[in-house]
N, C-alpha and C positions, 0 to 999 in steps of 0.2 A: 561419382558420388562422394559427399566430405565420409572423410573415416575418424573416428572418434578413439581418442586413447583416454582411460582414467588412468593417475598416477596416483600412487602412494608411498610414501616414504618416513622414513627413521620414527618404527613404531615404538621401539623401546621399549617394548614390553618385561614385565619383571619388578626386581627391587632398588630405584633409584636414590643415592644419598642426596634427602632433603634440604642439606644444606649446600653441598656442591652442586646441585643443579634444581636450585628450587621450583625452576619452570618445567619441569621435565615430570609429565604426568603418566610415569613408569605404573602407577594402581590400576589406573582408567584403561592402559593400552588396549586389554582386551576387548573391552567395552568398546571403544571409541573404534577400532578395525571393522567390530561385527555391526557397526552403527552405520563408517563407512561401505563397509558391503552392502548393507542392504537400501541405503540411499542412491548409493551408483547403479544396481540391479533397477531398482523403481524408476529414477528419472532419468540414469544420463544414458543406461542401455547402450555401451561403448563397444566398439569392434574389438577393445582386446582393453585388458586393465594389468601396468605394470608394476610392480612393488620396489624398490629402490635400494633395499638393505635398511640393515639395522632393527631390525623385526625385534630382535632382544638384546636388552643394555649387557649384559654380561652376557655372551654367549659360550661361555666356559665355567659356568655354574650348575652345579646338580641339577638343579632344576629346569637347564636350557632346554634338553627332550620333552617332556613334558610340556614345556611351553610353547613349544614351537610344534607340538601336536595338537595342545589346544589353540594355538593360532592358524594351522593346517584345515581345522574344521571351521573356520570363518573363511578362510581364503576358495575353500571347493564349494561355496556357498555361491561364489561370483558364476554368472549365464556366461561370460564372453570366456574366450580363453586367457588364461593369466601365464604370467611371465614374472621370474622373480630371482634377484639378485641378492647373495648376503653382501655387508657393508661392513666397515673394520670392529664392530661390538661383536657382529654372530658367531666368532670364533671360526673353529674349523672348517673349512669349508665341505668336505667331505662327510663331515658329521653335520652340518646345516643340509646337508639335502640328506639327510636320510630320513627325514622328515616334510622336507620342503621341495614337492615337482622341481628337477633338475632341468634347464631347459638346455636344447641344442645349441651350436655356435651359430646357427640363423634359422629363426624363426619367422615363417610368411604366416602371413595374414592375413588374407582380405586385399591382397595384391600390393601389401608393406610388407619389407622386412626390415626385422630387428636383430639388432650384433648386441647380444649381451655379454658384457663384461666384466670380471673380476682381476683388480688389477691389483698389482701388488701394493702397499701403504709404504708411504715415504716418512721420514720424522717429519712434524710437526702437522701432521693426521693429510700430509698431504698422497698424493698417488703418481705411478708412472706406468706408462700401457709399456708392454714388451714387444720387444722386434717380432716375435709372436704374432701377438695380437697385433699389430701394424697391419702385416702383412696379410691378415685377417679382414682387415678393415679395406684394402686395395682390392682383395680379390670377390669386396661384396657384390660388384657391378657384375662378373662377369655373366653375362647369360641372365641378366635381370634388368629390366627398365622401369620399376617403378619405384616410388620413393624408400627411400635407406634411412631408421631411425638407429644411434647410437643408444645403449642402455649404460649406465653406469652410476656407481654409486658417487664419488667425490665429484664435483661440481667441474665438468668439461666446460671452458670461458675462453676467447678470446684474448690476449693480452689486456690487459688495461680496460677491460669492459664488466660489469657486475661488481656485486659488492662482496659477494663470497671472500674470505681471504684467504679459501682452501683449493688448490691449483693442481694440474699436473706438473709434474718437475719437467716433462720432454714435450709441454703444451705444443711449440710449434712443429713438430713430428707428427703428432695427433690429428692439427689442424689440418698438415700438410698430406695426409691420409684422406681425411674427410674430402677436400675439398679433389685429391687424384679418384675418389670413389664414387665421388657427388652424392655422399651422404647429407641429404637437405635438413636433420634434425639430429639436437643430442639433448637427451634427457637426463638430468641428475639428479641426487638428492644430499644427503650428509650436511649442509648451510641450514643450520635449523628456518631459519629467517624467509628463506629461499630467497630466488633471485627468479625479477622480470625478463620477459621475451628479449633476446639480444640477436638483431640481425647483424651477419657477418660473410660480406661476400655471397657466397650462396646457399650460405647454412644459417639456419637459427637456434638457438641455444636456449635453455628453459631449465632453472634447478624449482624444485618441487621444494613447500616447507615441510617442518617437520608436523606427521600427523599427530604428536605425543606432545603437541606446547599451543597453551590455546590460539588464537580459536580455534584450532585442532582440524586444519589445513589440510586438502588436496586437491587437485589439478585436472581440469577437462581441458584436451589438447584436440584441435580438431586440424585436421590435413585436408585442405582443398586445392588439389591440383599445389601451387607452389606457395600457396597463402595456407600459414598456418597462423591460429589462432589459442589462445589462451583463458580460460576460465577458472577463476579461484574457487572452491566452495568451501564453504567452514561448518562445523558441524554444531557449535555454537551461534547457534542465528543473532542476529541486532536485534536489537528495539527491545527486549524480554526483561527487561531488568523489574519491570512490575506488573508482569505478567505469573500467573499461577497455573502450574499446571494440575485444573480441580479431578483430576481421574487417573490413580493409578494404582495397581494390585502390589502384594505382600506376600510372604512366604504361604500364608493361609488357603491363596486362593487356590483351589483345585487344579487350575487350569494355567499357573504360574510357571515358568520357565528357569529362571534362576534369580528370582525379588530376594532381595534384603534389604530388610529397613534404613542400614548405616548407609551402604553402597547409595540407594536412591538416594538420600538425601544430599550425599558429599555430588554423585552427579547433575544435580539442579541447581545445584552452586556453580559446578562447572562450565554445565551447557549456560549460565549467565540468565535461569528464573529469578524472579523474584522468590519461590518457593513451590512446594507439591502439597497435595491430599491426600492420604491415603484414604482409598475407598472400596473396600472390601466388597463384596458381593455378600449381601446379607444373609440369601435363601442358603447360602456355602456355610455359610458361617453357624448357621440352627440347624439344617440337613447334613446326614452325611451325605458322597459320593454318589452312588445309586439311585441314592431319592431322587435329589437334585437334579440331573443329568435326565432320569423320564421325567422332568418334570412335576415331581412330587408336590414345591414349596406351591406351588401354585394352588395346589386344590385339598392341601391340609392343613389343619390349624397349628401353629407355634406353641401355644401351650400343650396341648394333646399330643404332638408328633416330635416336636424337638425334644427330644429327653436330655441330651447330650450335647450340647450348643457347646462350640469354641465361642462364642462371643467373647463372654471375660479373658479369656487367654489373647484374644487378638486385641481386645483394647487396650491390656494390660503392655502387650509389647510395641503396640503403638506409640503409648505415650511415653515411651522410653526416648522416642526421637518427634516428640511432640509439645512445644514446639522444637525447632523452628518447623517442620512440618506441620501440617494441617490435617485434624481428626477427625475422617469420614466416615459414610458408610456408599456401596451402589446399591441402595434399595430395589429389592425385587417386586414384583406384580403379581399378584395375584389372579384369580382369574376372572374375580366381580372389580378387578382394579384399583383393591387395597394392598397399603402398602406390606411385605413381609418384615416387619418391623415391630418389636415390642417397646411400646412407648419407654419402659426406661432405659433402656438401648439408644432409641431414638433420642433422649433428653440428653446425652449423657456426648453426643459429636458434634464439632459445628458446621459438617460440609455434607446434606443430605442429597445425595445426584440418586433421581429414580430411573429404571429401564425396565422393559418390555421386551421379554427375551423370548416369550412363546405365544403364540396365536395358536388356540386350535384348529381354526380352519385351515390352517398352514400345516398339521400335521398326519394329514390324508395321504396315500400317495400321489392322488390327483387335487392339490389342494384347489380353494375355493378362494379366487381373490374379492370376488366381492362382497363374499360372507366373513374373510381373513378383514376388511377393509372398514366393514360396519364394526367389527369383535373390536377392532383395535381402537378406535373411537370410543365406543361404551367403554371400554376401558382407561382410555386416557383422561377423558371426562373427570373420572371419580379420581382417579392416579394422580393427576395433576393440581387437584385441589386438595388434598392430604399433606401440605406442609412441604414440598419441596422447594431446592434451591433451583435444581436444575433435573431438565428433561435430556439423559445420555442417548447418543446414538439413534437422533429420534425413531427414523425406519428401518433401523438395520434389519431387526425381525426379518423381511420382505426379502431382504438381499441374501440372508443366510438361507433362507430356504430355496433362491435361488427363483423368484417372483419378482416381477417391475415391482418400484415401490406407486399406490394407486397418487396421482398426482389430484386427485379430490379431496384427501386428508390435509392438503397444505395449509390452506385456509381456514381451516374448523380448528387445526392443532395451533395454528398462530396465533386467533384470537384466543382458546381458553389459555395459553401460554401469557400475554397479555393480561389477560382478564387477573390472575392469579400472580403476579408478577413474574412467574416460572422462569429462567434463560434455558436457552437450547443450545444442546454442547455440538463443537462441530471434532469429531473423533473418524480418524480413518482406520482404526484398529480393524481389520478383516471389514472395513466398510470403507464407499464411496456415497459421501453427503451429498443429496442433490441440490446445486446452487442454486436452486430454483425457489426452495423453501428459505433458505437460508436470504435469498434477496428479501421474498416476502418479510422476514423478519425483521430485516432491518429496516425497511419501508414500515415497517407495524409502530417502530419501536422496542423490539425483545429484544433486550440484553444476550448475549451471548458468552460459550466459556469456550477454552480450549483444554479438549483433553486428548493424553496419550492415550489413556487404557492400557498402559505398560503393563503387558506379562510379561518383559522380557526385561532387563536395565537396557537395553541399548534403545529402547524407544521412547524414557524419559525426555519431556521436551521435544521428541521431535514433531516439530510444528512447522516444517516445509511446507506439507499440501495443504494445512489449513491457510498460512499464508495466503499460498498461488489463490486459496477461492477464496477469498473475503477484499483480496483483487480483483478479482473476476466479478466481484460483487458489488463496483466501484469504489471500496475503503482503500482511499491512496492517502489521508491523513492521518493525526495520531489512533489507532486502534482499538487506545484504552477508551476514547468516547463510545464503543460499542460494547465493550465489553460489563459483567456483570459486576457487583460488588464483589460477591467473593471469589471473582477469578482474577483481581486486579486488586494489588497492593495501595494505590490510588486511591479506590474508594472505601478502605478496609477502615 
């Protein structure tokens, strides 16, 4: 069976000088790790994920522990098992693992094994393996017949092959290793640039880019029997540059992770949006906690029950980074289908996305789908014709409670969608869109948005699986003709 390796390399995490290394997005590092974690968990699902060094540009700075504790809790985040090398920034290498799982001199896998290496640095940031490790590297085979991956930080290359110009100084000792052990792969990192697959004799050779320089780069390596293969991913996606992403939470939202206003926005410049929303959760924003959460906003009035609204506090700090962002709200539902929204609230933002976050008949123990199914109709009915731009996460409801979503709403929600100009956002935030609706849509005509639903920064922009389905939905040309006005800079 093919075995799958995710690579990552030279995170840089930390405080980089702007001007020596303008490309080097030491702010984001954190962000950009827990982004690639949680992309490699969802789609590539890899037999083992390796990290390449350089985790932090100063790794002999006060604040390296720390850092590499909080990069600790994105790396134990990863399902396969991880493997992880420092590189010549992480400093000590004894004090880099007292944070960072230490790994064995060979780790099996899934019937790979991997020689990880820490080699010493030569002047001109090059490397040399030690008669040490040489002999480390010969006596991989013995009593092992499946394939041998090399781990190392500085870019393991053939003479005269890649474009790396950071080399071992006793390259052909190394080579000469490899090839007595029949280690079929070397993996490296440190070439922010990286370098392509290099067949050599009976080994291939693969440096990783750097994941801290956009488009914020790393590596799906798959092993078949002697055919290995190479995938780039980037975690800044193509095609975005006028694209908006209309759905994302703020410090305010109850249910926020670690939002800040500055951070999102300098990230949607990164990830290569056109720009974001902020869209509040409005029943959060008039109820406290409690209410909220049983479902209060729903079945009390705004004037009578909200005493105590953040509203003004959250617009006020909105507009501090607005523009270049964009000033929303997520409108909540009530339970006759209006929106939780006080018209001068409502006058006062220009991106109104509505959702539908409780069904009564969904809050039974033995809920009621086709009582949950008519509820959710009478309500969208009225919900959808009260002024919105856009219909969030049309069924999620269904899915949170853990209910098929009823595939007879599709056609009723399309037309009054239609009817009302509405778009329907396609969001995988704790949900799976069904492409089903989402075909019907674009057969209707409905405009469409794409939203994160970022409670987290690291899920700004990510628009992978909306991608894959608006594929799967036959959009293989420009995108922006499906998308709404205000989710596209295009037709702003």
């Amino acid at each position: 069976m093919p075995f799958t390796i995710a690579v990552i390399a030279d995170i840089h995490a930390g405080v980089t000088n702007p001007v020596s290394c303008p490309h080097r997005r030491s702010d984001l590092a954190e962000v950009l790790l827990l982004r690639a974690v949680h992309r490699i968990n969802r789609f590539i699902q890899p037999n083992v994920t390796v990290i390449l060094g350089d985790l932090i540009d100063d790794g002999g700075s006060v604040q390296a522990p720390a850092v590499r504790r909080r990069l600790r809790e994105s790396i134990d985040l990863l399902q396969a098992p991880v493997i992880v090398i420092p590189g010549n920034h992480d400093g000590d290498v004894d004090s880099f693992y007292r944070e960072i799982p230490r790994p064995a001199a060979m780790v099996d896998v899934d019937g790979v094994r991997f020689l990880p290496f820490i080699d010493p640095e030569e002047p001109g940031y090059h490397a040399r393996r030690t008669a040490e490790d040489l002999a480390r590297m010969r006596a991989a085979r013995a009593g092992f017949d499946g394939p041998i991956v090399s781990l190392q930080h500085v870019p393991l290359l053939p003479t005269g092959q890649g474009l790396s110009p950071y080399r071992y100084t006793n390259v052909d000792a190394v080579l000469h290793a490899m090839q007595t052990a029949g280690i079929m792969l070397a993996i490296s990192g440190h070439f922010h640039e990286g370098d392509a697959l290099v067949q050599h004799h009976a080994g291939a050779y693969v440096v990783a880019p750097a994941l801290c320089e956009s488009p914020f780069a790393f590596l799906q390596i798959t092993v078949n029997g002697e055919e290995v293969t190479v995938t780039r991913h980037t975690l800044r996606l193509p095609g975005l540059s006028e694209v908006i992403d209309c759905h994302t939470h703020t410090p305010f939202a109850y249910c926020q992770e670690n939002m800040d206003f500055g951070m999102s926005v300098r990230l949607a410049e990164a990830f290569g949006l056109a720009g974001l929303a902020f869209t509040e959760h409005s029943g959060q924003l008039y109820f406290d906690a409690p209410t909220y959460w049983r479902g209060g906003y729903s079945s009390h009035d705004i004037a009578a029950h909200a005493r105590n609204t953040r509203m003004p506090a959250y617009l006020a700090a909105a507009r501090d980074v607005c523009p270049p962002a964009h000033l929303g709200l997520e409108i909540d539902c009530d339970a006759a289908g209006k929106p939780v929204v006080r018209l001068e609230d409502y006058e006062q933002v220009s991106m109104h996305i509505g959702a539908i976050h409780t069904l009564a008949a969904l809050q039974h123990p033995q809920p009621d789908l086709d009582r949950a199914a008519d509820e959710f109709l009478a309500r969208v009915q009225t919900f959808i014709a009260s002024g919105l731009h856009v219909l969030a996460h049309p069924f999620r409801v269904f899915q949170r409670a853990k209910q098929p979503v009823p595939e007879r709403l599709f056609a009723p929600t399309v037309r009054l969608l239609r009817e009302h100009g509405v778009a329907a956002e396609i969001n995988y935030h704790t949900n799976e869109p069904p492409p089903e609706f989402f075909s019907l849509c674009l057969e209707a005509g409905v405009k469409l948005t794409l939203g994160s639903d970022a409670h987290n920064l690291y899920e700004i922009g990510e628009f992978t699986p909306h991608l894959a389905l608006l594929r799967q939905c036959g959009v293989t040309n420009d995108l922006h003709e499906f998308l709404s006005p205000v989710g596209c800079t295009q037709h702003r």
